[in-house]
C-alpha positions in Angstrom: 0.0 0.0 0.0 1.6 3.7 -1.0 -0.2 6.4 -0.1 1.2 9.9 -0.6 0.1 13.3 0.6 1.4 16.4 -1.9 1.1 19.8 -1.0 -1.2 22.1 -3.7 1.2 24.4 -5.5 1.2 28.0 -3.7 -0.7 29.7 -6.3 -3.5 27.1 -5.8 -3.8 27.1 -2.1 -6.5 29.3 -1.9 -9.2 26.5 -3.9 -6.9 23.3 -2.7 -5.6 22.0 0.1 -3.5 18.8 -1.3 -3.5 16.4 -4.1 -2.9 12.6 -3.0 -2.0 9.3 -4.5 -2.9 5.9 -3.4 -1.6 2.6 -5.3 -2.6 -0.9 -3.5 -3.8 -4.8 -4.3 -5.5 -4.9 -0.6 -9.3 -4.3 -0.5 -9.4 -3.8 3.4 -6.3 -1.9 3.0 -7.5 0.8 0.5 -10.4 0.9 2.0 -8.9 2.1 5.8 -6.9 4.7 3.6 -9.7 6.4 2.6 -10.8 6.2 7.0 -13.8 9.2 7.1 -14.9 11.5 4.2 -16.4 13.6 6.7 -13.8 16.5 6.3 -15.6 19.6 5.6 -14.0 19.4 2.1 -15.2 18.6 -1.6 -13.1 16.2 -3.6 -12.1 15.1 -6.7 -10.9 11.4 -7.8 -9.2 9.9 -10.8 -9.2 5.9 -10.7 -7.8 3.2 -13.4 -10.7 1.0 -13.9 -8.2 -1.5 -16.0 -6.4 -2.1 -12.1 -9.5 -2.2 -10.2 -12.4 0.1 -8.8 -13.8 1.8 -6.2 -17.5 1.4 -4.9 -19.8 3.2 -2.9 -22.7 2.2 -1.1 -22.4 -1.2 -3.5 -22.5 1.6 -6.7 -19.3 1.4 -9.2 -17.7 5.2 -9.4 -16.9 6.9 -12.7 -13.5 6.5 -13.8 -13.2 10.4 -12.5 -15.8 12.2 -10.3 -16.5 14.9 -8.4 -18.0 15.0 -5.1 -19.0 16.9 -2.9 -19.6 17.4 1.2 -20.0 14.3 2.9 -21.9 14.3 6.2 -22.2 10.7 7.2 -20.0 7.7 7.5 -19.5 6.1 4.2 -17.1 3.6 3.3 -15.2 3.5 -0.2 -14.1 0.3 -0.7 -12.3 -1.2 -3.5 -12.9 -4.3 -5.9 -9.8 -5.5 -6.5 -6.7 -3.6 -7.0 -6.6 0.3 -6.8 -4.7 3.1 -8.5 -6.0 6.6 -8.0 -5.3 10.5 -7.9 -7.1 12.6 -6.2 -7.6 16.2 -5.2 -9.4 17.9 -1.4 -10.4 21.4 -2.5 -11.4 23.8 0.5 -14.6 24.0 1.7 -15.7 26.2 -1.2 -14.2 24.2 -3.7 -17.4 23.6 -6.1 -18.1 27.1 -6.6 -14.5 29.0 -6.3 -13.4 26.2 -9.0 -16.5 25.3 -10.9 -18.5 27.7 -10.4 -21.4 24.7 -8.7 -24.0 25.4 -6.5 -22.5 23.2 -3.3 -25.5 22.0 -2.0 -26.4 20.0 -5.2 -23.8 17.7 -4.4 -23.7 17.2 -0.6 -23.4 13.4 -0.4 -23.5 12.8 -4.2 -20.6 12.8 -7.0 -20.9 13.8 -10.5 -18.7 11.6 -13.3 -16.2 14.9 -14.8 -17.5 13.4 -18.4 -20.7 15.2 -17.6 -19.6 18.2 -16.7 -18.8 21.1 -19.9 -15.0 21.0 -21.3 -13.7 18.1 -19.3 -13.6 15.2 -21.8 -10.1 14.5 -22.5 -8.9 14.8 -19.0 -9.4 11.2 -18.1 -7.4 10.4 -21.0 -4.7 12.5 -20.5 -4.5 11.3 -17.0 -4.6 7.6 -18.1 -1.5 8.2 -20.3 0.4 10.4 -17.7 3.4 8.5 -16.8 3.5 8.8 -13.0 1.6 10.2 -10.5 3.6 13.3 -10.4 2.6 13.7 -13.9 -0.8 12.9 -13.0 -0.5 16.0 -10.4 1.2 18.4 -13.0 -1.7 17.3 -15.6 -4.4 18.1 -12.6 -3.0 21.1 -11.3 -2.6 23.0 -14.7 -5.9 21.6 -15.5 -7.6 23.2 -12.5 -5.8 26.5 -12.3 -6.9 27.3 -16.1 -10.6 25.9 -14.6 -9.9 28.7 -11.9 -9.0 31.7 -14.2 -11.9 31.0 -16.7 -14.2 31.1 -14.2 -16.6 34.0 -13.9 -18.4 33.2 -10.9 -17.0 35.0 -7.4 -17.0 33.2 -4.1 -18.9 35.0 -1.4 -16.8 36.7 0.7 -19.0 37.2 4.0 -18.9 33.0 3.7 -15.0 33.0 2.9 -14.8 34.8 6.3 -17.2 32.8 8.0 -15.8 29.4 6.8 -12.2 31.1 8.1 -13.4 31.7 11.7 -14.8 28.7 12.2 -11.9 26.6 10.7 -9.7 28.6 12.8 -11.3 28.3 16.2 -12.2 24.1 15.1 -15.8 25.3 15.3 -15.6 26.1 18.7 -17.1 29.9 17.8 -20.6 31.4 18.4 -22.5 31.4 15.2 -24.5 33.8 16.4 -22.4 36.2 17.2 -20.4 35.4 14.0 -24.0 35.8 11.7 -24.5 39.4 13.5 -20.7 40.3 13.1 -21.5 39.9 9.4 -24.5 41.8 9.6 -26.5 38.8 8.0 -30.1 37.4 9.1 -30.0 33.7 10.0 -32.0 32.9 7.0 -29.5 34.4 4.2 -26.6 32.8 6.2 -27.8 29.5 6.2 -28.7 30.2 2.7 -25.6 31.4 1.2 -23.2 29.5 3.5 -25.1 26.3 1.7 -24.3 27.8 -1.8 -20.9 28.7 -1.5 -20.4 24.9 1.0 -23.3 22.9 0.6 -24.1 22.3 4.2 -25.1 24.8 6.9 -22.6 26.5 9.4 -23.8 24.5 12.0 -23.0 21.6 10.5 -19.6 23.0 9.3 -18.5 23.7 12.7 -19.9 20.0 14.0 -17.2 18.9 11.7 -14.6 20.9 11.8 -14.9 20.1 15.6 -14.9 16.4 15.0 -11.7 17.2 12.6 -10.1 18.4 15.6 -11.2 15.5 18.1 -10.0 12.8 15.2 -6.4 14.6 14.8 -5.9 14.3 18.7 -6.5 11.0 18.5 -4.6 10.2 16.0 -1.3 12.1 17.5 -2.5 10.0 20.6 -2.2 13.4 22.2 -4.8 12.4 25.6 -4.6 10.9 28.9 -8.3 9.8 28.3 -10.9 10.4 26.2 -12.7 12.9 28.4 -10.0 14.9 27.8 -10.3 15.1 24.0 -14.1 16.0 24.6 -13.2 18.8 27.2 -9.9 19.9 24.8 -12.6 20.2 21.7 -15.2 21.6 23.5 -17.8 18.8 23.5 -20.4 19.2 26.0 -19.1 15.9 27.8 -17.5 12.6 26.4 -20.6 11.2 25.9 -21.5 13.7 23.1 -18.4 13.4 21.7 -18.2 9.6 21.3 -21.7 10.1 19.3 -20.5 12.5 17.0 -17.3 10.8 16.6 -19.5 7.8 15.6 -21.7 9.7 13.4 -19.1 10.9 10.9 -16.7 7.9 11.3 -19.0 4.8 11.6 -17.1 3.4 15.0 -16.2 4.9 18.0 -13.0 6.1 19.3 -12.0 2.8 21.2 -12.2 1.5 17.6 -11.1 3.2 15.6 -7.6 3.7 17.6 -6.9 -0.1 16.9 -7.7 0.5 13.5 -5.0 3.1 14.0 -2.6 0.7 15.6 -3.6 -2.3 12.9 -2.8 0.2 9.6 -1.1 2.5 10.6 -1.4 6.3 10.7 0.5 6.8 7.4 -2.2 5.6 5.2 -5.0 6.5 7.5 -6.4 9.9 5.4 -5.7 13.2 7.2 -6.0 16.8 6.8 
């Protein structure tokens, strides 16, 4: 199993925050490197059908798709042997990149062959020498995507997604919603446009986020201490949400964590 983490070039690092690779013949395997989805991020992912596939909720994925906010547990697993490229754009991806309303593709993907101007990318990506390649094919793909397109992000949301990343959503929305001088109503609204779920919801992750890194540096006397350090009400809550967004709870999934091993456990 190879899995590989690559920094987004700096002129990209305001729509991306990394590319990855993963290369592997192990179902189980491939699928603990994908571990949540539940990131607060939309995604991209080029496979090679002619090595293997990947499946979701028993459904073959497109060659190359684009997805967008996940917020529930769901596993990608693999049939047969994987080879794949993929891309985690910030929160805002869909609309700073494509221009997509976000919330049309909160726990759904979209096969890239569907979408305007994107048909020969697959192929150029199937005859890319390496992965690097791959990356370089991607990356100048996306920025040209980025400078052709006409639609602004919001930036009242930029700022609010910012704050909330910033403080691991431990920040009054309230407060944050009348800093900006915005009714509830329109900041739910455009917060789900320019993201795709609510800022409630965003900060309920971003929170998680934090919790699952803590664990994963095994940074914690107990557990109770990761709830009070991430500002769960008590451990109690944060073993549920923990087990919303990941599908086990924490006992779990740290022996998952010692089985595989935290290099190709996904991460932000």
């Amino acid at each position: 199993m190879r899995y590989e983490l690559i920094p987004a070039p700096v002129h990209l690092q305001a729509y991306i925050r990394y590319f990855w690779t993963l290369e592997g013949d192990d179902p189980q395997a491939l699928a603990k490197a994908f571990g949540s989805l539940v990131d607060g991020c939309p995604g991209l992912i080029f496979q090679r059908p002619d090595v293997g596939a990947f499946i979701r909720e028993s459904k073959k994925l497109p060659e190359m798709f684009l997805y967008g906010q996940t917020t529930k547990n769901v596993e990608i697993a693999s049939l047969g042997a994987a080879k794949a490229t993929g891309v985690i754009f910030q929160p805002n991806g869909l609309k700073s990149v494509f221009g997509l309303n976000a919330g049309e593709l909160t726990n759904d993907c979209v096969d890239v062959q569907l979408l305007p101007g994107h048909h020969q990318l697959p192929e150029q990506l199937a005859a890319a020498g390496s992965s690097a390649t791959q990356v370089d094919i991607l990356s100048a793909w996306l920025h040209k995507r980025i400078t052709g397109n006409a639609v602004s992000t919001d930036p009242q949301v930029d700022y609010a997604v910012a704050q909330i990343a910033a403080n691991n959503g431990a920040i009054s929305l309230r407060d944050l919603q009348e800093k900006l001088q915005l009714t509830e109503r329109t900041f739910e609204r455009r917060f789900k446009e320019q993201v795709g779920i609510t800022p409630k919801l965003f900060s309920r992750i971003c929170q998680y986020q934090a919790s699952l890194h803590q664990l994963k540096r095994n940074d914690y006397s107990k557990l109770s201490d990761i709830a009070f350090e991430n500002d769960y009400a008590d451990q109690s809550h944060f073993i549920r949400s923990f087990k919303e967004f990941t599908g086990c709870s924490p006992y779990q999934f740290q022996k998952l964590l010692d089985e595989a091993g935290e290099e190709i456990m996904r991460s932000k």
